[in-house]
LUMFI-369733 format. One line per 2 residues: for each residue x negated, y negated, z negated of N, C-alpha, C, O, CB. Coordinates in steps of 0.001 Angstrom, whole numbers. Glycine has a CB too. Example, Ala and Ser with C-alpha at 12.3 -4.5 7.8 and 13.67 -1.06 7.14 Angstrom:
<nodes>
-13190:5690:-7800:-12300:4500:-7800:-13200:3300:-7800:-14236:3319:-8465:-11308:4473:-9046 ~ -12850:2250:-7080:-13670:1060:-7140:-12900:-30:-7870:-13409:-1138:-8039:-14084:598:-5725
</nodes>
This chain:
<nodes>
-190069:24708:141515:-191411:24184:141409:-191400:22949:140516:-190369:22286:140629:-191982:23856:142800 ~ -192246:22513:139709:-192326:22024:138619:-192881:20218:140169:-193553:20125:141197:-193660:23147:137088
-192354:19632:139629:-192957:18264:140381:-193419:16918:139121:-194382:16178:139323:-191457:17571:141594 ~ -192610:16821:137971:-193466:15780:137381:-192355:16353:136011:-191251:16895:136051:-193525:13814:138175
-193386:15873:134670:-193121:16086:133326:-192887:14611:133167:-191952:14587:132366:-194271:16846:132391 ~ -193144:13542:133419:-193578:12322:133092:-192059:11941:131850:-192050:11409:130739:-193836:11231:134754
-190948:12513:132714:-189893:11720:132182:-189098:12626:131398:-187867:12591:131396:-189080:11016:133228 ~ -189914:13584:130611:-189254:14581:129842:-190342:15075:129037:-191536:15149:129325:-188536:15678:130661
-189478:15540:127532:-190248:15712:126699:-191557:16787:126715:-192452:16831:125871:-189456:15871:125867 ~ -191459:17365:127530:-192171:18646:127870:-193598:17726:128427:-193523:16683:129077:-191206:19819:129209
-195137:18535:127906:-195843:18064:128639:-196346:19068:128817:-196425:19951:127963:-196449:17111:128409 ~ -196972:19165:130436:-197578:19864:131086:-199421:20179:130510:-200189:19221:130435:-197280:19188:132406
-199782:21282:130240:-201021:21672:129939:-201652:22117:130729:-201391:23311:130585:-201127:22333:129163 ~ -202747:22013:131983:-203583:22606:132687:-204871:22300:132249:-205269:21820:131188:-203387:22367:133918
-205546:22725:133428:-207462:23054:133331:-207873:21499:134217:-207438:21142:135312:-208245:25095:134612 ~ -208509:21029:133625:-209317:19805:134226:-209929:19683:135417:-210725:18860:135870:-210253:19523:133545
-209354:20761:135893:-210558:21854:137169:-209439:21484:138528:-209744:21272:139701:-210705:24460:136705 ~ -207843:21500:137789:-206992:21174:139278:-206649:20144:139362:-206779:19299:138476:-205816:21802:139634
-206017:19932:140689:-205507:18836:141498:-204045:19194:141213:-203451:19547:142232:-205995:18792:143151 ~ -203423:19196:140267:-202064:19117:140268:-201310:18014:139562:-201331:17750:138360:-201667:20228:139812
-200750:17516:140373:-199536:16174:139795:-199438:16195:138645:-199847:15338:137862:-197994:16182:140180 ~ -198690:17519:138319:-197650:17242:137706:-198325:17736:136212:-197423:17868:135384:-196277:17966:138356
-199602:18024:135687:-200786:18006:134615:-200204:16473:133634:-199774:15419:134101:-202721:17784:135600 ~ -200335:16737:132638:-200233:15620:132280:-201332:15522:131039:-201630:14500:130420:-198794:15341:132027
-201984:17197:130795:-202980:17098:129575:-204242:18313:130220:-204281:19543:130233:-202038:17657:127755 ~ -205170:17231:130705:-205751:18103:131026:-206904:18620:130135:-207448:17987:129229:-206008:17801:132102
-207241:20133:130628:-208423:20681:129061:-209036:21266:130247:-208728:21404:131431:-207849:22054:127322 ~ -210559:21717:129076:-211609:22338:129803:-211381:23480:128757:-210341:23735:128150:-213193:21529:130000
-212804:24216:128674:-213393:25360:128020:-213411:25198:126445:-213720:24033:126196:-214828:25563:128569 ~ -213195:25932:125278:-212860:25820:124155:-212063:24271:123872:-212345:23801:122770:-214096:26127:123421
-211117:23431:124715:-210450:22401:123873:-209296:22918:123237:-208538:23738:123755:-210061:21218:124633 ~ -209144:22318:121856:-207776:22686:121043:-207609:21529:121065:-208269:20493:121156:-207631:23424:119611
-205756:22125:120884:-204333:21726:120809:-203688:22280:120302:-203743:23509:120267:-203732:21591:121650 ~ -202698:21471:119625:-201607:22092:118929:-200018:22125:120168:-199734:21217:120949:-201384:20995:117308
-199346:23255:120009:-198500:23227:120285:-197263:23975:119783:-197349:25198:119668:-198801:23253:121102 ~ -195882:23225:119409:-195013:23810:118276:-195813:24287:116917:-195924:25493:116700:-194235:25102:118882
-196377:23306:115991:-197237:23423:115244:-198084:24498:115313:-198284:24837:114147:-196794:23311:114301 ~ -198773:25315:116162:-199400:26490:116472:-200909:25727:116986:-201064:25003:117969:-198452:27485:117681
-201874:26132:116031:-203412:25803:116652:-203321:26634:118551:-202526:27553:118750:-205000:26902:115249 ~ -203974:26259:119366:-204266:26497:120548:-205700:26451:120833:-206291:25521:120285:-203585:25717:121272
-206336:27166:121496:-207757:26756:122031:-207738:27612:123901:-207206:28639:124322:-209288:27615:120618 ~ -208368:26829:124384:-208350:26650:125807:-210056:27894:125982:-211163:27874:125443:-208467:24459:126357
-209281:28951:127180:-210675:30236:127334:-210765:29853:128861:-209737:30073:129502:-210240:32405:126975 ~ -211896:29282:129583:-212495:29155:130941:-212239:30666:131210:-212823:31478:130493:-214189:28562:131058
-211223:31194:132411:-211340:32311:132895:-211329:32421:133907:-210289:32832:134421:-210784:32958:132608 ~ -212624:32075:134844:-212474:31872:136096:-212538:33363:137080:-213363:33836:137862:-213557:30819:136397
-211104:33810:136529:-210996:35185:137089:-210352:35292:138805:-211045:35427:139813:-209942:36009:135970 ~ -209167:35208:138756:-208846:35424:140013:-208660:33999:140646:-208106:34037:141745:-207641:36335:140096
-209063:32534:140112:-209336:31485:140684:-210348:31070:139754:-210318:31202:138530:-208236:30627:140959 ~ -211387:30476:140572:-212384:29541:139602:-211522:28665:138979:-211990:27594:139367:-213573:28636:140365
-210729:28431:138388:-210161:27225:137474:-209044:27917:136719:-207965:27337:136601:-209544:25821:138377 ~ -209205:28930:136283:-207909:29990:136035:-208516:29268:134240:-209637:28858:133938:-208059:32426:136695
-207684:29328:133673:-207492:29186:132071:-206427:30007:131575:-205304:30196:132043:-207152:27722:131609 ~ -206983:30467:130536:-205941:31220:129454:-205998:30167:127875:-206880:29543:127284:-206676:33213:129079
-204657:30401:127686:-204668:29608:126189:-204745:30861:125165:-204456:31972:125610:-203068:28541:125848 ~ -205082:30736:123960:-205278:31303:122796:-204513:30916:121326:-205077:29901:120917:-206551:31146:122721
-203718:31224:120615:-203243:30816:119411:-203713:32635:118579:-203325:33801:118505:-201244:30161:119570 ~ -205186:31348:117964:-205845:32260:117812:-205731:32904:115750:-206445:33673:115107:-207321:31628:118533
-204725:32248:115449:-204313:32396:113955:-203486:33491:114246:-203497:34461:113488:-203548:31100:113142 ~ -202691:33465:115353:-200970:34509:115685:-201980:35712:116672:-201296:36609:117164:-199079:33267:117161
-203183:35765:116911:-203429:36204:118131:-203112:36769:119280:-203473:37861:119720:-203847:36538:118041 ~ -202179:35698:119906:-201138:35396:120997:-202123:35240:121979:-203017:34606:121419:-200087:34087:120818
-202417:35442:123004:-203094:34908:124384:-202289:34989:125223:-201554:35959:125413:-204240:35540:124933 ~ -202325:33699:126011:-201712:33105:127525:-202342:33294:128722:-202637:32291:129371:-201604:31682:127587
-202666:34616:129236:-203737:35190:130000:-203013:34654:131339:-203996:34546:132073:-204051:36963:129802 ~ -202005:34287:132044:-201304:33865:132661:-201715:35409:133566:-201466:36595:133353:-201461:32272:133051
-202591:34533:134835:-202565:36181:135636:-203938:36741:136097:-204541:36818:137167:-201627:36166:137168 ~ -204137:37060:134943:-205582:37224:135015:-206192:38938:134764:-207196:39585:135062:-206169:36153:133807
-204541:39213:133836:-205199:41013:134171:-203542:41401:133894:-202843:40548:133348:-206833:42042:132624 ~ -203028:42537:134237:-202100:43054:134686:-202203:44508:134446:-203180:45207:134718:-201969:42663:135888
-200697:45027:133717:-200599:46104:133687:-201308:47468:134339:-201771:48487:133828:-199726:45954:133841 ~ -201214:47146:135275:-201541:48012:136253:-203032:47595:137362:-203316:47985:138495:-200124:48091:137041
-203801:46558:136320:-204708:46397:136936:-205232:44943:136670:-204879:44399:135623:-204393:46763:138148 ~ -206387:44004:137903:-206212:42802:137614:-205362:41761:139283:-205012:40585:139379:-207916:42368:137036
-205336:42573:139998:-204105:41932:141317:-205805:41693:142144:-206920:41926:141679:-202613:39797:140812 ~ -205506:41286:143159:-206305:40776:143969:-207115:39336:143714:-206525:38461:143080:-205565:40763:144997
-208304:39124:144149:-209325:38041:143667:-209152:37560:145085:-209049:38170:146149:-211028:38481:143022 ~ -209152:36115:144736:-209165:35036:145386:-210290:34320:145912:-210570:34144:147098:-208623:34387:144768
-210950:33896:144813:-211737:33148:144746:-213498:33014:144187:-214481:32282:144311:-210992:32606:144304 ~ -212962:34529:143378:-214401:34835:142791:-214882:36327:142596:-213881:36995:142337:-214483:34203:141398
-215569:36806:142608:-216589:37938:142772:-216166:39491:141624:-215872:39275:140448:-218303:37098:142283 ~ -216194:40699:142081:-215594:41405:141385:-216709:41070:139707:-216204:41459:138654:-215478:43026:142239
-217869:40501:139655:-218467:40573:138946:-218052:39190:137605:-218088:39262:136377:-219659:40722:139734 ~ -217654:37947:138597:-217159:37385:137733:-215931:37391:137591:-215483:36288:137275:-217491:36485:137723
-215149:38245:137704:-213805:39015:137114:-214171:39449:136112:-213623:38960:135124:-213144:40129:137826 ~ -215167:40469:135874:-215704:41248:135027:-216024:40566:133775:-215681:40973:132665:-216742:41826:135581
-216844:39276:134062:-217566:38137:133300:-216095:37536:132665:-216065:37441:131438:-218616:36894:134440 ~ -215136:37214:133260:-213910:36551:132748:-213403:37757:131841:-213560:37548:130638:-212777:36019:134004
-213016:38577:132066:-212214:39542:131421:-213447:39628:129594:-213293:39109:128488:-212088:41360:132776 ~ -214172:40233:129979:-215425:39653:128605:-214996:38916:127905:-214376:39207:126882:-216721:38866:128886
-215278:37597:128382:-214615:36264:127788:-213563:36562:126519:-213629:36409:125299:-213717:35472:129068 ~ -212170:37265:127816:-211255:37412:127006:-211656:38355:125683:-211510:37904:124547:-210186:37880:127799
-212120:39567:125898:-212136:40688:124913:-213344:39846:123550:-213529:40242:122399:-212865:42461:125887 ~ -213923:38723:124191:-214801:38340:122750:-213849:37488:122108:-213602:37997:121015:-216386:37456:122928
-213308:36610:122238:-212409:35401:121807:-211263:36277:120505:-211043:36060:119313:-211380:34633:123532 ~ -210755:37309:121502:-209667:38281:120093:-210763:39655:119648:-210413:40472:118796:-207581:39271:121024
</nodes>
């Protein structure tokens, strides 16, 4: 488990949305960043948690969907409605 970036070169990227320590850059909905010279832009996917984010390197069109849809499906919802699953997944398919 990840507990703090503070004292290493690595910085932590999350959603502005959690309570986690160990965040050290937090983003909302369309913010860019660069990371390993690679443009980044931040997709609100409040799929299987309201605060779920996917990143985008949208020159390579790479997406960081983390766990938001799955081979074999999208896993079980947590937190939000099969409809705004539906609404998140959208999201994704307009952005690429």
């Amino acid at each position: 488990m990840l507990t703090s970036s503070k004292d290493s070169s690595v910085r932590v990227i999350g959603s502005e949305q959690e309570a986690i320590p160990s965040i050290d850059i937090d983003v909302g909905d369309n913010a860019e960043f660069e990371v390993l010279g690679h443009n980044a832009r931040v997709i609100a996917v409040p799929a299987r948690t309201l605060d779920h984010v996917a990143f985008l390197l949208p020159d390579e069109l790479i997406l960081f969907g983390g766990d938001t849809l799955f081979a074999a499906g999208c896993g079980r919802l947590f937190e939000v409605t099969a409809m705004q699953m539906l609404d998140a997944l959208g999201r994704l398919r307009v952005q690429l």
